[in-house]
C-alpha positions in Angstrom: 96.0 48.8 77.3 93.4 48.0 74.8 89.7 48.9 75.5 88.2 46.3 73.6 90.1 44.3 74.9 89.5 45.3 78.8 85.5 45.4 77.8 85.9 41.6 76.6 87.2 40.8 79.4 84.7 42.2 81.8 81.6 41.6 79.6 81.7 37.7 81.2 80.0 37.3 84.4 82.3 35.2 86.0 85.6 37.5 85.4 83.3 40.0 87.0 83.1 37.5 89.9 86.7 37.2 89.7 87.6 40.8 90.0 85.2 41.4 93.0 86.7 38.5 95.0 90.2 40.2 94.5 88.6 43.7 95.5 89.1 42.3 99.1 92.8 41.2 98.4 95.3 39.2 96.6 94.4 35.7 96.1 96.1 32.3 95.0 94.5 30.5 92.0 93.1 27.4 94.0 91.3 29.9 96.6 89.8 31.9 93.2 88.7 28.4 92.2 87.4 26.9 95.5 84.6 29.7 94.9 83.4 28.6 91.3 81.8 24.9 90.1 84.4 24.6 87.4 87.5 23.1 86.5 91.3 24.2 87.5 91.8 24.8 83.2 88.6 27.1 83.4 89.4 29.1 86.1 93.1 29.8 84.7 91.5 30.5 81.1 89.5 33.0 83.2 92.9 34.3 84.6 94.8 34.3 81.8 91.9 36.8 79.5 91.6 39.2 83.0 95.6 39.4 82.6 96.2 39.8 79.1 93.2 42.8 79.5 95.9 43.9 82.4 92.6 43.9 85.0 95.1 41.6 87.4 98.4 41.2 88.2 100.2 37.8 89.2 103.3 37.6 91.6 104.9 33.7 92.1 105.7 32.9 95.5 107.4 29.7 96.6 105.1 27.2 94.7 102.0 29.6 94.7 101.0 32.4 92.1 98.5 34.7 93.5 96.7 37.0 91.4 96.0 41.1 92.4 93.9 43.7 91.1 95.3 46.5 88.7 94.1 49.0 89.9 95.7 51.0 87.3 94.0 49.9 84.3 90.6 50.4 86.6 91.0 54.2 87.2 91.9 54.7 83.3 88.7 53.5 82.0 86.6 54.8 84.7 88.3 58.3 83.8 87.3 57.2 80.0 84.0 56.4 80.3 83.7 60.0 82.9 84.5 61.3 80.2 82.3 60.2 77.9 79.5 61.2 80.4 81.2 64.5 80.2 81.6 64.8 83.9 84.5 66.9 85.2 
């Protein structure tokens, strides 16, 4: 995981939006976009930066891809930036 890279992702406001609808769950791509004014090739260019930042996950199911927080890559920069603060 790359910082800069997981801070690019998250500096655009709609990723942002992205990753708090999928706080509540998984979600196909076509629900993610039914919630934004954009097109299909936005919303998966959207996708695609919050995956290569490793922010989400996708899993193919039958003829849907649905699209999961990592919650992984959360926790290590929320420990990074507790650190910073110098909390314990």
């Amino acid at each position: 995981m790359s910082f800069a890279e997981t801070f690019k992702a998250l500096s655009d406001p709609v990723r942002r939006e992205i990753l708090e609808l999928l706080k509540n769950g998984r979600l196909s791509a076509g629900d993610i976009a039914s919630n934004f004014d954009m097109t299909q090739a936005t919303v998966s260019y959207h996708l695609k930066i919050l995956k290569k930042a490793d922010l989400i996950r996708e899993t193919r199911e039958k003829n849907f891809i649905y699209y999961e927080l990592n919650l992984t890559v959360l926790e290590e920069v929320m420990v990074w930036l507790s650190d910073l603060k110098g909390e314990k």
